[in-house]
Residue, then its C-alpha position, 0 to 999 in steps of 0.5 A: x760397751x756392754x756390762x753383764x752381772x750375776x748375782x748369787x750363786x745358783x747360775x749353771x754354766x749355760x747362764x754364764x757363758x750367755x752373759x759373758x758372750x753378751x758382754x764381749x758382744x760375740x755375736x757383732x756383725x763385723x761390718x758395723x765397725x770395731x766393739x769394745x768389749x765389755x766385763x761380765x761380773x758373778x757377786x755372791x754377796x749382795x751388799x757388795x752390789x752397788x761397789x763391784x756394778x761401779x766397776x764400769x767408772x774404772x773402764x772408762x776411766x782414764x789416766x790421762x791428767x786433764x786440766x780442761x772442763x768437759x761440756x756434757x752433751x745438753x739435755x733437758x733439766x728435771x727440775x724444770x730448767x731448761x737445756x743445761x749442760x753438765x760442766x765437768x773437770x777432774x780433781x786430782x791429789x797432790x801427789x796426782x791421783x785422781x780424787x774424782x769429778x766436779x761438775x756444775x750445771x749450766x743453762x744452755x741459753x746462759x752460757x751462750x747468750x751472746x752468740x744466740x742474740x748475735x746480730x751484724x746483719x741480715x745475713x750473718x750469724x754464729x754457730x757452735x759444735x762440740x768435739x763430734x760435730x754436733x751442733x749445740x747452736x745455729x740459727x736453723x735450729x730452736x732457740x735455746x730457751x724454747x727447747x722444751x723436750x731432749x733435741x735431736x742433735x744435728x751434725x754441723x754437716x748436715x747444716x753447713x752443706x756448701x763445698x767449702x764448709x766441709x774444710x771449715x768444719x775439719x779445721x774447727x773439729x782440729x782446733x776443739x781442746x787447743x786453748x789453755x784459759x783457766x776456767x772456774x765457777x765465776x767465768x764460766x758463763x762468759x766462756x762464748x763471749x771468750x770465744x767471741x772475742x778470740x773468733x772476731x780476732x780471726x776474722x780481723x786477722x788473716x788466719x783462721x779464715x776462708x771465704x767462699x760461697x754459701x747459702x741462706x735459708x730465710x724464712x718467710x714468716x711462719x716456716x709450717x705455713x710459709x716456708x723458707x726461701x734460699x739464697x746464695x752468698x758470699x760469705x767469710x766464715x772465722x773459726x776458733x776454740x771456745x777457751x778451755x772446753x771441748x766446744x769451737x765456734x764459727x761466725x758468718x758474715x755475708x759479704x757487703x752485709x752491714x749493720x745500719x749506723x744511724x746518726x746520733x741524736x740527743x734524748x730528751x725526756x718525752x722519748x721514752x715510756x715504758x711499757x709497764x702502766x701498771x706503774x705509771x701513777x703521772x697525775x696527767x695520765x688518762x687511760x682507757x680501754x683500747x678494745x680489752x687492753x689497758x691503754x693510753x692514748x697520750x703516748x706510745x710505750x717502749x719495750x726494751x727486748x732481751x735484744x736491747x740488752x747486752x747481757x739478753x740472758x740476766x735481763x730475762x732472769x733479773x725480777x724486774x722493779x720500779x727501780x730498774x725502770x727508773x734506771x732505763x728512764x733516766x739512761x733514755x731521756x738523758x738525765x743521767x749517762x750512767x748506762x742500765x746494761x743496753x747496747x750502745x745503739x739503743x739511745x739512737x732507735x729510741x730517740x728516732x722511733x719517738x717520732x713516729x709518735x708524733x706522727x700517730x698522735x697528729x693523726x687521730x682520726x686514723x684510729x678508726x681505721x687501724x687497730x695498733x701501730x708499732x715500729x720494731x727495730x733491729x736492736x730490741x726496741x719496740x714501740x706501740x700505740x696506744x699504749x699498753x703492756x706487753x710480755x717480759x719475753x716479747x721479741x719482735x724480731x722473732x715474731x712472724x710480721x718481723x721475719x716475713x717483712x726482712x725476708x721480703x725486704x722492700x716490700x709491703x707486706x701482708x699477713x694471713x688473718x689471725x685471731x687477735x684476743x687484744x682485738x677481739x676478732x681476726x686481724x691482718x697486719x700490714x708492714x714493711x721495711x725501713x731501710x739504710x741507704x748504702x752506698x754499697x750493694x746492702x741496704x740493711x734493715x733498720x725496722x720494720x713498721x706495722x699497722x694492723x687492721x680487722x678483716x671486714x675493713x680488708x674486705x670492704x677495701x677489696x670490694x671498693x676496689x674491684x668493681x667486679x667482687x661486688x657483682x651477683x657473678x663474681x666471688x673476690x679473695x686475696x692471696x699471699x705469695x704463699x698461697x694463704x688466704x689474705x681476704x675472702x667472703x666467707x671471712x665476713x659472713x659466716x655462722x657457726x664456727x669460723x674458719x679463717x685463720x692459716x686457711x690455705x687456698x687448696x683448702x679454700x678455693x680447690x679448683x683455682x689451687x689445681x689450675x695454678x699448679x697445673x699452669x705452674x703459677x704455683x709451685x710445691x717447695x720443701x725444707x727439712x725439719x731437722x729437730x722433728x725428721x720431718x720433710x715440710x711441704x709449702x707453696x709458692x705463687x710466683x707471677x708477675x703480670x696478670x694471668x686471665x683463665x676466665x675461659x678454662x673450667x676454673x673460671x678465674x682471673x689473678x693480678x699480682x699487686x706490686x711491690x707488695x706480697x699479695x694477689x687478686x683473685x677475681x673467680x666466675x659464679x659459679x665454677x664449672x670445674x670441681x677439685x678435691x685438693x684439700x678436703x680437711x681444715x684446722x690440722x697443723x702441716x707437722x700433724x697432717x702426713x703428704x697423700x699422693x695428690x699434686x695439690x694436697x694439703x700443707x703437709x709433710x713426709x717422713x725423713x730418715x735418722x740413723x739413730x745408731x749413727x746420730x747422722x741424717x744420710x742426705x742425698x745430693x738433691x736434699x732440700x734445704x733446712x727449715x728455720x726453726x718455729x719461733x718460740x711462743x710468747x706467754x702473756x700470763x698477767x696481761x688479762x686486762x678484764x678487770x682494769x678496764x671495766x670501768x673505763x672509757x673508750x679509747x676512740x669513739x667509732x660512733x658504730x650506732x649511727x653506721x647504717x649501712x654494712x659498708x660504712x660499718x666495716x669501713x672502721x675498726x672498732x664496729x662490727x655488722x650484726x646479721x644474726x643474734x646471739x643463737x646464730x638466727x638471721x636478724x630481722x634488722x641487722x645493724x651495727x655495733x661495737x666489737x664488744x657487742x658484735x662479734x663475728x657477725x652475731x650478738x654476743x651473749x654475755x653482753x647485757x645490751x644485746x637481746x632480741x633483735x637488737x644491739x645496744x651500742x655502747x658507744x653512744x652513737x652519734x655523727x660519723x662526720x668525724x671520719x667523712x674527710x677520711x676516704x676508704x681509699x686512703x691507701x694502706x701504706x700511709x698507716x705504716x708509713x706515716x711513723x716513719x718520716x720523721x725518722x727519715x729527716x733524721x738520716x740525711x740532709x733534706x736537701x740531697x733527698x730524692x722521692x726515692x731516697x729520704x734523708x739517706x734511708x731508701x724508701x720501701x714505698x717508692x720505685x727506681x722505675x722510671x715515672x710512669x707516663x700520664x696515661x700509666x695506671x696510678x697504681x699503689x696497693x688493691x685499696x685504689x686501683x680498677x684493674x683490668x685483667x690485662x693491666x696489672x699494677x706496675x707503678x707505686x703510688x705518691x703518698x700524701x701526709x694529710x697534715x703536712x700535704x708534702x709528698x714522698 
């Protein structure tokens, strides 16, 4: 609808007619559909501008005598909060003459905060769309709170696209409006958590609710990066009103998908610390500086995420004091059963998780080797040791490790190498699932336990595993299933500025990248991005035995490592073969647009938006929707470099008395120095800490380091603290080393198999048959001489170096 205004009187005839045409739109093509006409209005006086431009409000206006609020399409708030949502309802005269409208502003991450930290399984989820289909939240779309800019709003159809959704969808948009709840200021935030309860009714009941088969979009870590993966469903869906709006709102549940119900255990009061040592002021704690971070080695702290709580929204929005923690103590250690707000199964994961502390402070010496160990549940809880502070707004289970772990449920995951400023330097985690034992199809995820280890020790592991990657002919490197480089050569030693992280192996190893998609042992996927109308682009590595192409002019051979993410390469020295796949490094896949080679970058392809229509035209063989990027984590107030000045090391990695390269990259804290602080090569190279060396030059603002030389602050001295400690000691033993007291809490010991501790499926062993005595004692790279006809196929016996049992 169009309004046209002429102010004052000098307007010939011609003026006139042009602004009442504009306004009844008489030059509308009829086939994009049916107009409403507007008003054209002439104002002589112009103090009478304001009043007779406000004649639009009477057109739009209605007589209709309405008692529910009207939820105004979401936008980005001026002042700076956020997504919010204009609440608007009519105030009417005794007599029934309309007054005017009341509105009030909501957050759009308050008023759905119970739908948006929704969670019963790994393949259930909510959703909510208004009177237009539009969808205001779903699981593929951003997170509320890190909206940043006015989104683009998505049809739910282009969301929800199996066959049976499109029913689903027509009865929800029916249902919008029938709910007669009164609504005022005070319960105007529990307006979903209503829904909730009406939608969990239908789902309960036997209306409201079809079955059918759907799919899931999972994303495989960073979805720019890593992509997403798909997977079909059964799935229930329920569907109901949000009282008293103009919204309706759908639950999900994936068939057999379960929460994991851990056995209940009594808290006492070592089970809990909480993160923030800034307020920790116990006379028997002794801190230290673990890399830059303020730390303890006398306990892993707890962090309580927004997930824990059963209100996410007022726990962030809530300043939090000495007394509210104390309050979180003394509900966790059992002093008091007065419960600070946190779901019901948080006391359990607490307890539990408290014996992967005992595990990790048994088993010192390993510290040498890791950088930190961490266990995230499912419900919110994440623990760290050392110990040291972490953000408000941490959420694990939004973070990359956490999301490419479930998606590879099972497996021993390895991440690409990404700069660590906790570490200092470049880090790979290494994780995997804990899992519940089901008597059904489902297994669900309880947690999933990390160890995160620095580059040069990955690489040093790599070269102590393949014979060949140590050999003048050979070059070694290490990829994930999505083709990021995990491992290489040039991540060790470089000069210059490195080039490490999200490198891709078309930007790194172009050659072996064309052969791969060549041969289709790597393939190109898509998703759409819908909250930027974008077509994404990512790779999958998918083979399952080794593939010799040592003869072809790439020159290589590749072994999938089992039960795990990864793959060996093993490349000839030179290559006869040159590629020019992706030529640039350090451009984000959303920035660099798809040229038109097979093997390009990570890139994208623009996408079409009808922006008069507000709908995505999706063909048939449309690509799936890509899960949202998960928000960025502020760690404002973390910078540890002033309290850690004057404090020891948390573990002494004696770097000093390291003489070789091996034996220096074989622990976490030291670094090998072949260059000095202008990137010339050494006359001596030698080994220093990570405060001193870093990247494999002397740092520049150390006093210590000048010359040729590194003074190591260390002390130096003997490395017989680790020479019981092999650096074939496998990888997996860091991540589960937390975990098996956890276990023996699930189930009796006495019905447990190697397969199944204590009731909890054990990620790290097979249901393969045992292999025979001349099978390959295969676990991950760190143990294994392979031969390119003998990839691994059998996961390894783990031994607990202080108990000496077997699992």
């Amino acid at each position: 609808m169009i309004f046209t205004y002429a102010l004052g009187n000098s307007f010939d005839a011609t003026d006139k007619t042009l602004l009442e045409n504009m306004a009844a739109q008489t030059q509308t093509n009829p086939s994009f559909g049916v107009i409403k006409g507007g008003e054209y209005k002439q104002i002589i006086d112009p103090s009478l501008l304001r009043s007779s431009m406000a004649s639009y409000y009477n057109r739009f206006s209605s007589n209709e005598y309405r008692t529910e609020p009207v939820f105004s399409v979401p936008y980005i708030d001026f002042f700076g909060l956020g997504l919010i949502t204009s609440v608007c309802l009519p105030v009417y005269r005794g007599s029934g003459d309309l007054m005017g409208v009341s509105c009030s502003d909501v957050t759009m991450a308050d008023l759905l905060s119970d739908i948006t930290y929704f969670h019963e399984g790994d393949l259930s989820y909510a959703f909510i769309i208004d009177q237009y289909g539009r969808t205001l939240m779903h699981p593929q779309l951003p997170q509320l709170s890190s909206v940043k800019d006015d989104p683009i709003f998505v049809h739910i159809e282009n969301l929800e696209r199996s066959s049976g959704a499109a029913t689903v969808i027509q009865e929800m948009l029916k249902h919008v409006m029938s709910s007669v709840y009164p609504v005022d200021k005070k319960n105007e935030r529990r307006l979903a958590a209503r829904c909730f309860e009406v939608v969990y009714f239908y789902y309960r009941g036997t209306t409201n609710k079809t079955k059918f088969n759907s799919q899931r979009m999972i994303p495989r870590g960073s979805v720019l990066y890593e992509g997403i993966e798909t997977r079909s469903v059964i799935s229930t869906y329920a569907w109901g009103s949000v009282p008293n709006s103009n919204l309706s709102m759908a639950i999900v549940v994936g068939e057999g998908d379960t929460l994991a119900r851990l056995k209940h255990m009594t808290p006492n009061g070592d089970v809990f610390n909480y993160h923030r040592l800034d307020w920790d002021n116990s006379p028997g704690t002794s801190f230290c500086k673990h890399f830059n971070r303020y730390s303890t080695k006398d306990y892993s702290i707890t962090m309580l995420t927004p997930g824990a709580f059963k209100d996410p929204i007022n726990y962030l929005n809530t300043e939090e004091t000495k007394a509210i923690v104390t309050r979180y103590e003394n509900f966790l250690r059992g002093t008091t059963t007065i419960n600070p707000g946190l779901k019901d199964s948080v006391t359990n994961s607490v307890t539990l998780t408290y014996q992967a502390e005992q595990m990790w402070k048994a088993n010192q010496e390993q510290e040498q080797l890791v950088l930190w160990r961490y266990i995230g549940t499912t419900d919110g809880i994440m623990r760290l040791y050392p110990g040291a502070q972490l953000p408000k707004n941490s959420d694990h289970t939004r973070r990359p490790w956490f999301i490419r772990s479930v998606a590879l449920k099972g497996k021993i995951v390895f991440s690409s190498p990404y700069l660590d400023q906790w570490s200092l330097g470049y880090v790979i985690t290494v994780s995997t699932t804990i899992q519940e034992k089901s008597t059904g199809s489902s297994t669900p995820v309880v947690a999933v336990a990390g160890t995160d280890f620095r580059v040069p020790f990955m690489y040093q592991l790599l070269l102590s595993s393949y014979s060949k990657c140590s050999e003048t002919t050979y070059n070694c490197l290490v990829v994930d299933s999505s083709g990021l480089v995990v491992v290489h050569k040039d991540f060790v030693e470089f000069t210059g500025e490195p080039m490490i992280e999200n490198m891709h192996i078309t930007q790194k190893e172009p050659t072996i990248a064309e052969d791969l998609l060549t041969n289709q042992l790597m393939i190109k996927t898509s998703c759409l991005d819908f909250e930027n109308i974008k077509e994404q682009f990512s790779y999958r590595i998918s083979l399952s035995s080794s593939s010799d192409r040592m003869s072809s002019s790439a020159g290589y051979e590749i072994h999938p490592v089992a039960d795990t993410n990864i793959f060996v390469i093993i490349k000839r020295i030179p290559s006869s073969s040159q590629s020019s796949c992706c030529t640039s490094y350090g451009v984000s896949p959303d920035k660099r647009l798809c040229g038109t080679i097979s093997c390009d970058c990570l890139c994208y392809k623009q996408t079409f938006f009808n922006y008069c229509l507000d709908t995505y035209p999706l063909l048939r063989d449309t690509a799936p929707t890509c899960s949202p990027q998960p928000p960025d984590l502020s760690t404002a107030g973390l910078a540890d470099t002033d309290r850690v000045k004057h404090l020891g090391i948390c573990f002494d990695a004696q770097c000093s008395g390291r003489s070789t390269k091996g034996g220096c990259h074989n622990v976490s804290g030291c670094s090998w120095c072949y260059l000095d602080n202008v990137n010339d090569t050494l006359s001596k190279p030698s080994c220093g800490t990570v405060y001193t060396c870093q990247h494999g030059a002397l740092a520049t603002s150390d006093p210590n380091c000048s010359g040729n030389s590194c003074g190591d602050e260390d002390g130096g001295g003997s490395v017989g603290i680790i020479a019981g400690v092999s650096i074939t000691i496998l990888i997996v033993l860091a991540i589960v080393i937390g975990t098996v007291l956890w276990r023996r809490k699930q189930a009796g010991a006495s019905s447990s198999s190697p397969s199944q501790i204590n009731g909890v499926a054990n990620p790290a062993m097979s249901t393969s048959p045992a292999p025979s005595n001349n099978a390959q004692p295969m676990s991950t790279f760190a143990s294994w001489e392979p031969g390119p006809s003998a990839p691994p196929m059998y996961p390894p016996t783990y031994e607990e170096s202080t108990s000496h049992q077997h699992w």
